[in-house]
C-alpha positions in Angstrom: -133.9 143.7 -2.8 -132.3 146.0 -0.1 -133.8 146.3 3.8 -135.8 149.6 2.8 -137.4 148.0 0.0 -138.4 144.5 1.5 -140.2 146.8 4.1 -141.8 148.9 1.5 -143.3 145.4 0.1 -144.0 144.0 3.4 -146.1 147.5 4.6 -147.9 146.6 0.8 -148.9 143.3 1.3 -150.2 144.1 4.9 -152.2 147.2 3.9 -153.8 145.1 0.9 -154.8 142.3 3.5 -156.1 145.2 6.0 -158.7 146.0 2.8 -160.3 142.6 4.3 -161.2 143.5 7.9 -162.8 146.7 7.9 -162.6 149.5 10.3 -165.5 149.6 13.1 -165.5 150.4 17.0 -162.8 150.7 19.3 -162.2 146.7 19.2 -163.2 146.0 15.4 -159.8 148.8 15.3 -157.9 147.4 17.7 -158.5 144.1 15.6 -156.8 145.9 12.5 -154.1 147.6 14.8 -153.0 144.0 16.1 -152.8 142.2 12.8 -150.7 144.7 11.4 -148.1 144.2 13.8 -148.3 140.3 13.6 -148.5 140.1 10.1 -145.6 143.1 9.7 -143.9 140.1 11.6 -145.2 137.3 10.0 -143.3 138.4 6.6 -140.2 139.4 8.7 -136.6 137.4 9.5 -137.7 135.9 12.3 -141.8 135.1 12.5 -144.1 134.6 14.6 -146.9 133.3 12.6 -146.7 131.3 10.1 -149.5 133.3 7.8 -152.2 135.4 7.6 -154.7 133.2 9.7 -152.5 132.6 12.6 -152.0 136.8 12.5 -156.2 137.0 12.4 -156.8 134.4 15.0 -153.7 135.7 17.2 -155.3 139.2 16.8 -158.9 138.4 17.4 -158.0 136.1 20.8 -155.8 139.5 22.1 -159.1 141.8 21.4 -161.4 139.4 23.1 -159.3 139.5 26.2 -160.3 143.1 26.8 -164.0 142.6 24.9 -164.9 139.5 26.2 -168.1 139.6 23.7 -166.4 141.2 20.6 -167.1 139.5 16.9 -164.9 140.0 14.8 -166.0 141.2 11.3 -163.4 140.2 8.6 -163.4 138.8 5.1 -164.4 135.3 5.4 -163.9 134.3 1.9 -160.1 135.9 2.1 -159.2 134.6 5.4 -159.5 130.7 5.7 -160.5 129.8 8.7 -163.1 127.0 9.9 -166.3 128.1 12.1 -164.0 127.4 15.2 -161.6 130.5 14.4 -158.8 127.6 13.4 -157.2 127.5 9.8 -158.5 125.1 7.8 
């Protein structure tokens, strides 16, 4: 699989996963917006994180910097993570 191609998958995979945490308000988007970029790295040469949790949970404590009160709405049944926010 050439360069063009692995990105073509990697934009899939990502977009299927943002099916999972739905659009909302400015911080529910800004959610989405941040996960794409960590999980675009996740799947990259060099990542990050090392799956789609640590994307969520990295994404969700960079929103609640600037919303202190925000609650995140995503798939719970698709993203595994324990009551604390932590993988399980």
């Amino acid at each position: 699989m050439n360069g063009v191609q692995k990105l073509k998958e990697i934009r899939r995979i990502v977009k299927e996963e943002l099916k999972h945490i739905p659009r909302g308000d400015e911080a529910q988007n800004m959610l989405r917006m941040i996960y794409w970029n960590a999980r675009l790295n996740s799947l990259g040469k060099k990542p990050k994180f090392k799956n789609k949790e640590e994307c969520l949970k990295y994404a969700i404590k960079v929103v609640q910097e600037t919303y202190p009160g925000f609650s995140p709405q995503y798939d719970k049944e698709f993203f595994e993570l324990d009551d604390t926010g932590d993988s399980k």
